[in-house]
C-alpha positions as CSV (number, residue, x, y, z in Angstrom):
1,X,-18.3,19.3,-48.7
2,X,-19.7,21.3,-51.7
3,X,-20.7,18.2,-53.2
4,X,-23.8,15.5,-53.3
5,X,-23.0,12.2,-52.2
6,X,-24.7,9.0,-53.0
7,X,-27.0,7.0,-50.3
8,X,-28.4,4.7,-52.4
9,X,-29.4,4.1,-55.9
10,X,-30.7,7.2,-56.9
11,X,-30.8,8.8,-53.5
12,X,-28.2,11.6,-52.5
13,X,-27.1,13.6,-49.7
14,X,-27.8,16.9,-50.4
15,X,-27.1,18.9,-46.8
16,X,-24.8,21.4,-45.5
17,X,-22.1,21.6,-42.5
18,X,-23.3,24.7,-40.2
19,X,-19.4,25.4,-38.5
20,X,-20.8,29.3,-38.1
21,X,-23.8,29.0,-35.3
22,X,-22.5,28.7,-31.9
23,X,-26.1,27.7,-30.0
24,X,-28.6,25.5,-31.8
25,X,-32.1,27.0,-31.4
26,X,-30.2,29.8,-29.4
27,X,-29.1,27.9,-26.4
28,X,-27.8,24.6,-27.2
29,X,-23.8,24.7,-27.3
30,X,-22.3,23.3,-30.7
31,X,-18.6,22.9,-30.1
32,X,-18.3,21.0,-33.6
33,X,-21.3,22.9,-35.6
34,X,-24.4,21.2,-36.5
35,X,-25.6,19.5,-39.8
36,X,-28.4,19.8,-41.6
37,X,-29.5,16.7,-44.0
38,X,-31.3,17.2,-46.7
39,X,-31.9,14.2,-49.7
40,X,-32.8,14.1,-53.0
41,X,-34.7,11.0,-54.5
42,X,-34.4,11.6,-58.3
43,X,-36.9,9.1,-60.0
44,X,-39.0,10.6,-63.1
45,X,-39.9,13.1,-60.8
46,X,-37.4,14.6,-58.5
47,X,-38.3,15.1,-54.9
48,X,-35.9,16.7,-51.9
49,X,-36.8,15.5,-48.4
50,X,-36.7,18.6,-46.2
51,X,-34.5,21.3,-46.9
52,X,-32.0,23.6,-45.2
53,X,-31.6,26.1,-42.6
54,X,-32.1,29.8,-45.4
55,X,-28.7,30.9,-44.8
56,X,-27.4,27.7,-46.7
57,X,-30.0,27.8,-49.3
58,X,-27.2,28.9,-52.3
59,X,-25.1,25.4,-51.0
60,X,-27.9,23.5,-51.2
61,X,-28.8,24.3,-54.6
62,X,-25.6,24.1,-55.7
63,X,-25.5,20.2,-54.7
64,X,-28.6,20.1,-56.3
65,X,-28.3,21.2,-59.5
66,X,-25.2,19.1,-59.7
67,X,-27.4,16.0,-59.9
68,X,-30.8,17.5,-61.7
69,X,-28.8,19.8,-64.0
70,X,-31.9,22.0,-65.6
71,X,-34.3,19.0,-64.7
72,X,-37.3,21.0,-62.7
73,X,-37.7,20.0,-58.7
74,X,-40.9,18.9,-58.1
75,X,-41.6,18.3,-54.5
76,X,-40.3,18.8,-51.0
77,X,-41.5,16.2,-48.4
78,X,-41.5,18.7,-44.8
79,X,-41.0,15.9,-42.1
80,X,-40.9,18.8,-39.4
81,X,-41.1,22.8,-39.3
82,X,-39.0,24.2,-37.6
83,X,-36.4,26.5,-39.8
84,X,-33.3,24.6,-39.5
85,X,-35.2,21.9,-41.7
86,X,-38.0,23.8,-43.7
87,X,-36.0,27.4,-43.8
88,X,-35.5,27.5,-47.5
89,X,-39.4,27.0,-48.1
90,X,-39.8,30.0,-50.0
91,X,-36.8,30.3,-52.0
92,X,-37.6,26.8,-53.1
93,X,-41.1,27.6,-54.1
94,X,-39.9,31.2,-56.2
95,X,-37.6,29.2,-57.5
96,X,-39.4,26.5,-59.3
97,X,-43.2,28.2,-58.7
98,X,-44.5,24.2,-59.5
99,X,-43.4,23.0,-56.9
100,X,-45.6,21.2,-54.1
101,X,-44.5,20.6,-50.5
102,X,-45.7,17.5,-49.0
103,X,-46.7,17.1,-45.5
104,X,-50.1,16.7,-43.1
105,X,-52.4,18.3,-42.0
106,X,-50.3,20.3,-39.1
107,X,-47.9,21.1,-41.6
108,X,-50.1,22.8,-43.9
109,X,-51.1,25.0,-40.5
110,X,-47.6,25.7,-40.0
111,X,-46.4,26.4,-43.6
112,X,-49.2,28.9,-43.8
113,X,-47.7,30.8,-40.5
114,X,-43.6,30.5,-40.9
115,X,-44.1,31.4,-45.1
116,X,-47.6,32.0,-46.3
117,X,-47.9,29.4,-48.3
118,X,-51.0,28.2,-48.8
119,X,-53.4,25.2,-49.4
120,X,-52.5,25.2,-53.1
121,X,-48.8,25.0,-52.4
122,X,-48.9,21.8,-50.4
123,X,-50.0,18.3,-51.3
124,X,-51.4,17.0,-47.8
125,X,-51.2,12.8,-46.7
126,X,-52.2,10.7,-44.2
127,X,-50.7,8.5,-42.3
128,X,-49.1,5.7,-44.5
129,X,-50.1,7.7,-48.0
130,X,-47.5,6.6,-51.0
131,X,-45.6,8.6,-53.9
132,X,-44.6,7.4,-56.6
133,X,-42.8,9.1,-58.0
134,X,-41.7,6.8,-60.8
135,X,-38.7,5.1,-62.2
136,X,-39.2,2.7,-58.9
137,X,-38.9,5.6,-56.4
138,X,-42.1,5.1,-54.2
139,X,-42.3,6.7,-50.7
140,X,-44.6,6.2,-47.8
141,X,-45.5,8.8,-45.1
142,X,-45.9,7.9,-41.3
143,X,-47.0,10.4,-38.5
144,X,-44.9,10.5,-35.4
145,X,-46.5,13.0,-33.5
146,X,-44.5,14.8,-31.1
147,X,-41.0,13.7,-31.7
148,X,-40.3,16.2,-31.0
149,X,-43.4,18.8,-32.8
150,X,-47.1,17.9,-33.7
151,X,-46.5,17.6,-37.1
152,X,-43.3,15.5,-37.4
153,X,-43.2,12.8,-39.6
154,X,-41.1,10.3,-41.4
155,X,-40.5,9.6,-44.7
156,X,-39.9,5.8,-46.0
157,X,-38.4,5.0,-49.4
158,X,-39.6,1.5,-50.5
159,X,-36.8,0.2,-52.9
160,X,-34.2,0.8,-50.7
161,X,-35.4,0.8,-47.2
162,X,-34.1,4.6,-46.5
163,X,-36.0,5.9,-43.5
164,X,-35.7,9.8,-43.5
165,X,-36.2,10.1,-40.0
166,X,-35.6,13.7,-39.3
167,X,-35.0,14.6,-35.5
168,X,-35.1,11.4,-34.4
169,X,-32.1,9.3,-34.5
170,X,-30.3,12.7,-35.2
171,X,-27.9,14.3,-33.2
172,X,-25.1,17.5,-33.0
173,X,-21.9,17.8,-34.7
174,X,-20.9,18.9,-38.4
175,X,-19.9,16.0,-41.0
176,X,-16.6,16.4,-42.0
177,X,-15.7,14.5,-44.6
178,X,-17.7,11.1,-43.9
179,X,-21.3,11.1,-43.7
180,X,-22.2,7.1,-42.8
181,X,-21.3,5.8,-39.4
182,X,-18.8,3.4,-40.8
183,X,-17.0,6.6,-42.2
184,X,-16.8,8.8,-38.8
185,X,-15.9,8.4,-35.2
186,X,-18.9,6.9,-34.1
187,X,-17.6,6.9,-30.2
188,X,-17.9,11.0,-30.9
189,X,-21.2,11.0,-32.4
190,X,-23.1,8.7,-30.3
191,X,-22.7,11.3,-27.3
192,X,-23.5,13.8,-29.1
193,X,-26.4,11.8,-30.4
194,X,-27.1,11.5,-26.5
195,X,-27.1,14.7,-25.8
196,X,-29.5,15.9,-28.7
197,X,-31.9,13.2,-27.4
198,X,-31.7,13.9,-24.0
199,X,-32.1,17.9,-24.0
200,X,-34.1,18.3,-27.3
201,X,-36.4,15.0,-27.7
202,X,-35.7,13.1,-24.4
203,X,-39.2,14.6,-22.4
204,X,-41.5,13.0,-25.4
205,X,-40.1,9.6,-24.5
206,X,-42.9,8.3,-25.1
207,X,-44.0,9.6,-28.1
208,X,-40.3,8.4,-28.9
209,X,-41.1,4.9,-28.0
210,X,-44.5,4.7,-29.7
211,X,-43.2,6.2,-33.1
212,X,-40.3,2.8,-33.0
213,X,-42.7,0.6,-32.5
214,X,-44.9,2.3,-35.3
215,X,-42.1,2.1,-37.4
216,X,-40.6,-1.5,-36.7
217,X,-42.5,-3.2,-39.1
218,X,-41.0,-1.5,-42.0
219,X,-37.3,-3.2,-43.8
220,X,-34.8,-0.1,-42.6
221,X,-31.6,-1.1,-44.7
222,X,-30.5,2.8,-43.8
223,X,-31.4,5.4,-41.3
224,X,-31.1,8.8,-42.9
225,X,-31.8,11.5,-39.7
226,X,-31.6,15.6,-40.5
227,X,-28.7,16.1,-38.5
228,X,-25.4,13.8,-37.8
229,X,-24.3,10.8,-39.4
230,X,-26.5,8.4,-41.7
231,X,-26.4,4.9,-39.8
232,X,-25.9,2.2,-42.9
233,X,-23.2,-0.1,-41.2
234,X,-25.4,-0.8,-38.4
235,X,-28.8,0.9,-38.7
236,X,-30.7,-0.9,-36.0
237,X,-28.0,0.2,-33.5
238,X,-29.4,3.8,-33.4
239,X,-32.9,2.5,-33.2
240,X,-31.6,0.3,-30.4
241,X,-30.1,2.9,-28.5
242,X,-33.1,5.5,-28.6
243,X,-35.4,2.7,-27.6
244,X,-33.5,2.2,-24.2
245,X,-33.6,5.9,-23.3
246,X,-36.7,6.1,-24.2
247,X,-37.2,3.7,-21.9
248,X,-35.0,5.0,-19.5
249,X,-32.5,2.3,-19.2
250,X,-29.6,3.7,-17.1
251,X,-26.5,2.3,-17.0
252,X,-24.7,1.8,-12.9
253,X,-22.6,4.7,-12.7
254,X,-23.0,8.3,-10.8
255,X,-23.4,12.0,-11.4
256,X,-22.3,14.5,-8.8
257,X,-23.1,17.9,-9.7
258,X,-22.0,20.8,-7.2
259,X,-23.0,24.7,-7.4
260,X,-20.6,26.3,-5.0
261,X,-19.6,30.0,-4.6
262,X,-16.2,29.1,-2.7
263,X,-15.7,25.7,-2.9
264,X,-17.2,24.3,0.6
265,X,-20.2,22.9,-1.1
266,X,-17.6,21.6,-3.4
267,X,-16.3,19.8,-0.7
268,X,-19.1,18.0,0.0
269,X,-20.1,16.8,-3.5
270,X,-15.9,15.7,-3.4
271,X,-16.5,13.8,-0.3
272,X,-19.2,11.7,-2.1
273,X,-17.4,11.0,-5.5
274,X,-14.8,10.0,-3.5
275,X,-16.8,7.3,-1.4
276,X,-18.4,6.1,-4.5
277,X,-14.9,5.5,-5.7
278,X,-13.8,3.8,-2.9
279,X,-17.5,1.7,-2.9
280,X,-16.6,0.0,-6.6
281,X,-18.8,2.3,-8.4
282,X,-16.3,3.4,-11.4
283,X,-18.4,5.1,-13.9
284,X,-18.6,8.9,-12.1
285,X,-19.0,11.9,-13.3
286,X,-18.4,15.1,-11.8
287,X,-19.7,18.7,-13.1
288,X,-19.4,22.2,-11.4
289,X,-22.6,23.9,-12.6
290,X,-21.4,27.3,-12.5
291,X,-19.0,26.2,-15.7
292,X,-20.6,23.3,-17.6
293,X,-23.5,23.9,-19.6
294,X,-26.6,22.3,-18.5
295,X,-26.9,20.5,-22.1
296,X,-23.9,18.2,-21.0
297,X,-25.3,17.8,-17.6
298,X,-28.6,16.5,-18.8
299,X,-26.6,14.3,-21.3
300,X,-24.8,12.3,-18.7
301,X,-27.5,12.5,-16.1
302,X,-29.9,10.4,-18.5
303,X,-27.1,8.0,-18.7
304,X,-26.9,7.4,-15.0
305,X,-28.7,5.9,-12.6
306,X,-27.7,7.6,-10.0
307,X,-27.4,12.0,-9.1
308,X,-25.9,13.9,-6.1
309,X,-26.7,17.6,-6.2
310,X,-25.2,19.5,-3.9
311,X,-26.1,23.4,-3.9
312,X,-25.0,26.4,-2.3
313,X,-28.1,29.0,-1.0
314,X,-27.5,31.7,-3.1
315,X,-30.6,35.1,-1.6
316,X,-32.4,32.3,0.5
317,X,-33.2,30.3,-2.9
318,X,-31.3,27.5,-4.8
319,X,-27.9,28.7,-6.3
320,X,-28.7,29.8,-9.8
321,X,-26.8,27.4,-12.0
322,X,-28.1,24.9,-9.6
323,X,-31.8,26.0,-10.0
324,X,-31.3,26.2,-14.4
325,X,-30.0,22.7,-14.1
326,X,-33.2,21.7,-11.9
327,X,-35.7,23.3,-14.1
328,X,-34.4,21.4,-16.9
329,X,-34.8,17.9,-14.8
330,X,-38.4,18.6,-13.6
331,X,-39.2,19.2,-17.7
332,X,-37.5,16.1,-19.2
333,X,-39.8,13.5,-16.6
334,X,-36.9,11.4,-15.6
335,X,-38.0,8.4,-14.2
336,X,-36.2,5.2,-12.1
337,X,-33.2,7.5,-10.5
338,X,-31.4,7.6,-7.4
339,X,-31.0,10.9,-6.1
340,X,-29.1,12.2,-3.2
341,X,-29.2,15.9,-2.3
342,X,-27.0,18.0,-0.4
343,X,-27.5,21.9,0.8
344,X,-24.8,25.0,2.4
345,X,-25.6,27.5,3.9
346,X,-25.1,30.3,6.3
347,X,-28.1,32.2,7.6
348,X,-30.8,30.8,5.1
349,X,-31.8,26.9,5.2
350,X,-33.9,24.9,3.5
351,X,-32.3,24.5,0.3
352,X,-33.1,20.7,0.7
353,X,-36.3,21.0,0.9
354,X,-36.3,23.5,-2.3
355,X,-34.4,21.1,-4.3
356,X,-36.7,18.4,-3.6
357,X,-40.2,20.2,-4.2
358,X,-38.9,21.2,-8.1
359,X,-37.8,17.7,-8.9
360,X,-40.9,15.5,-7.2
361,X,-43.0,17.4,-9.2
362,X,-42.2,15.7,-12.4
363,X,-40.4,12.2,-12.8
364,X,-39.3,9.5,-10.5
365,X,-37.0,10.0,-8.5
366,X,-35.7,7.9,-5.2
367,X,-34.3,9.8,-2.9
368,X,-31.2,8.3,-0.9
369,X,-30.4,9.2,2.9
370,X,-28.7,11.1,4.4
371,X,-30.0,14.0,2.4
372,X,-29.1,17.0,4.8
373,X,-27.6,20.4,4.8
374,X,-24.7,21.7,6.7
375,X,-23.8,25.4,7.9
376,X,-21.2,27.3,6.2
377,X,-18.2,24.7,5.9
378,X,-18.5,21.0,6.1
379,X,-17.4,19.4,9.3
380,X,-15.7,16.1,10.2
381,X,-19.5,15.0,11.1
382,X,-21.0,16.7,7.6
383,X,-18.4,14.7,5.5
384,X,-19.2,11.8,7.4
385,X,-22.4,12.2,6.2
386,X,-21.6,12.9,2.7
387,X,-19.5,9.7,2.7
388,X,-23.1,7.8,4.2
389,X,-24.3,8.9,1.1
390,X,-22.0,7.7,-1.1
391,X,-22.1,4.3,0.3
392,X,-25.5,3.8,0.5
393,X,-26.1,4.7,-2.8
394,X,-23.2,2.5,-4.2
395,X,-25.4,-0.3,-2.3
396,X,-28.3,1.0,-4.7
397,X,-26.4,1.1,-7.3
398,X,-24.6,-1.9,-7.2
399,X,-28.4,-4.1,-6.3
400,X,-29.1,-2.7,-10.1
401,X,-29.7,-5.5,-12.4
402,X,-28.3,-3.8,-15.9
């Protein structure tokens, strides 16, 4: 879309589709691309809130000079720093050398490091400071520290209760063609809105749920994030959602997740989906670390109340994929999971015992018996076991109140 579209009176999107970067922040997959919003609140002053990721910046402008024309830009609220949002910074400021960005304290740090801009350059606010900015386009400023960097805030239009909430609420995928959730296949979005939360902002949960609160007294008609859809049909359905994974609410299902080099650990993890099955629970997932990347893993993971890992030994330590997965576990602080653990190997044990020292480090995890290894190939006795395992967690699971 080369064009600006209209929010609310006054009010336009202004952002770009991004179909050319394959990892967000270099490691994230992006099978459908990534969008970065950016709005522009045109009252007698014009203002954009955050900008664009640099290589975009001609796009941008473009949109914007279709609404201003020759009319000068005269601030840029920066709601968070990191270059997919405040990457055009300096072409901005050569471009219209008035300009002033607006942000606190941290940001003015920050601007001064990515850009050089300095103290004159930036108009700094406190927590709830206004602009007006005339012809009834009044906006208010409120801190939410660490969702998901020091310096994040959001950005509150009075008139028509737009919250420009930058990461959060946000999520992957380019906007093709409709921008609102009643104009895009929400089912689509609202994983992918998962799996930005869970792998990007899920470990300051409760940062996440302090900054709703913080924010709940204000009238939010629309809820305008920097990346994915603009929720306007039903904006309290987003805040809804990132409250109860904040909150880690899980929902009575199961994730088995396997690392095997030639397929008996598979076997194992098999033997445990299957007995779920069979136990009632129908929500299951299944992933084979070796080929699903970790993002997705997380995604479902935070979903679930319940996770099986079963790893091969791979040099007397935790198969690879297996340990990358686990790292990413201890750093998000899970808390109120199931976990049952499974371990293969041939002349090196106590893998268990590996797996279980990363993840009760951080989180809360309750560990469900029999968690065991087996030597080489699973036996009659080993899959008897594994199917233990499945039916005592189903038990768990199925005890859940959800």
């Amino acid at each position: 879309m080369h064009e600006a579209v209209a929010v609310a009176k006054g009010i336009y999107w202004v952002g770009v589709n991004d179909h050319e970067t394959d990892l967000f922040e270099a490691y994230w997959p992006l099978p459908r691309g990534v969008s970065y919003n950016s709005y522009l609140v045109v009252g007698d002053e014009a203002l954009l809130v955050d900008t664009v990721k640099s290589s975009f910046f001609g796009e941008l402008m473009d949109k914007v000079r279709s609404v201003l024309g020759g009319r000068p830009l005269s601030y840029v609220v920066v709601n968070h720093m990191e270059p997919d949002h405040s990457g055009s910074a300096r072409m901005l400021k050569a471009l219209y050398p008035g300009l002033k960005f607006v942000g606190n304290s941290k940001t003015l740090e920050m601007l001064k490091s990515f850009y050089g801009l300095g103290e004159r350059d930036v108009l700094v606010v406190k927590d709830g400071d206004r602009l007006d900015l005339g012809g009834g386009h009044a906006l208010s400023f409120h801190t939410i520290p660490m969702v998901h960097w020091p310096e994040t805030m959001a950005t509150y239009h009075e008139g028509e209760g737009v919250l420009f909430s930058c990461d959060a609420f946000g999520g992957f995928g380019c906007l093709d063609g409709g921008i609102f959730d009643d104009e895009v296949d929400m089912e689509y979005y609202e994983d992918e809105i998962l799996r930005y939360f869970s792998n990007i902002v899920g470990r300051y949960s409760k940062p996440v749920k302090a900054a709703i609160e913080k924010l709940s007294s204000l009238r939010i008609r629309v809820v305008a994030p920097s990346h994915g859809p603009i929720h306007r049909r039903r904006p309290n359905s987003i805040v809804e959602r990132y409250l109860r994974w904040s909150e880690h609410r899980t929902e009575c299902g199961a994730v088995v997740v396997y690392g095997s080099m030639y397929g008996n650990t598979r076997k194992a993890a098999e033997a445990v989906a299957r007995t779920l099955a069979e136990e009632g629970i129908e929500r299951i997932v299944v992933h084979d670390a070796s080929r699903v990347h970790s993002s997705f893993v997380v995604k479902d993971i935070w979903r679930f109340k319940a996770l099986v890992l079963a790893s091969c030994t791979y040099n007397a330590e935790i198969f690879p994929p297996v340990r990358e997965l686990l790292g990413h576990l201890a750093n998000k602080k899970m808390e109120g999971r199931l976990l049952g653990l499974v371990g293969c190997y041939t002349w090196s044990p106590g893998i268990v015992s590996q797996m279980k020292e990363v993840l009760t480090k951080s989180g809360s995890w309750e560990l469900v018996e029999p968690s065991f290894e087996f030597k080489s190939s699973p036996s009659a006795e080993d899959l008897d076991r594994c199917r233990e395992m499945g039916r005592r967690m189903a038990q768990l699971l199925k005890a859940c109140q959800y």
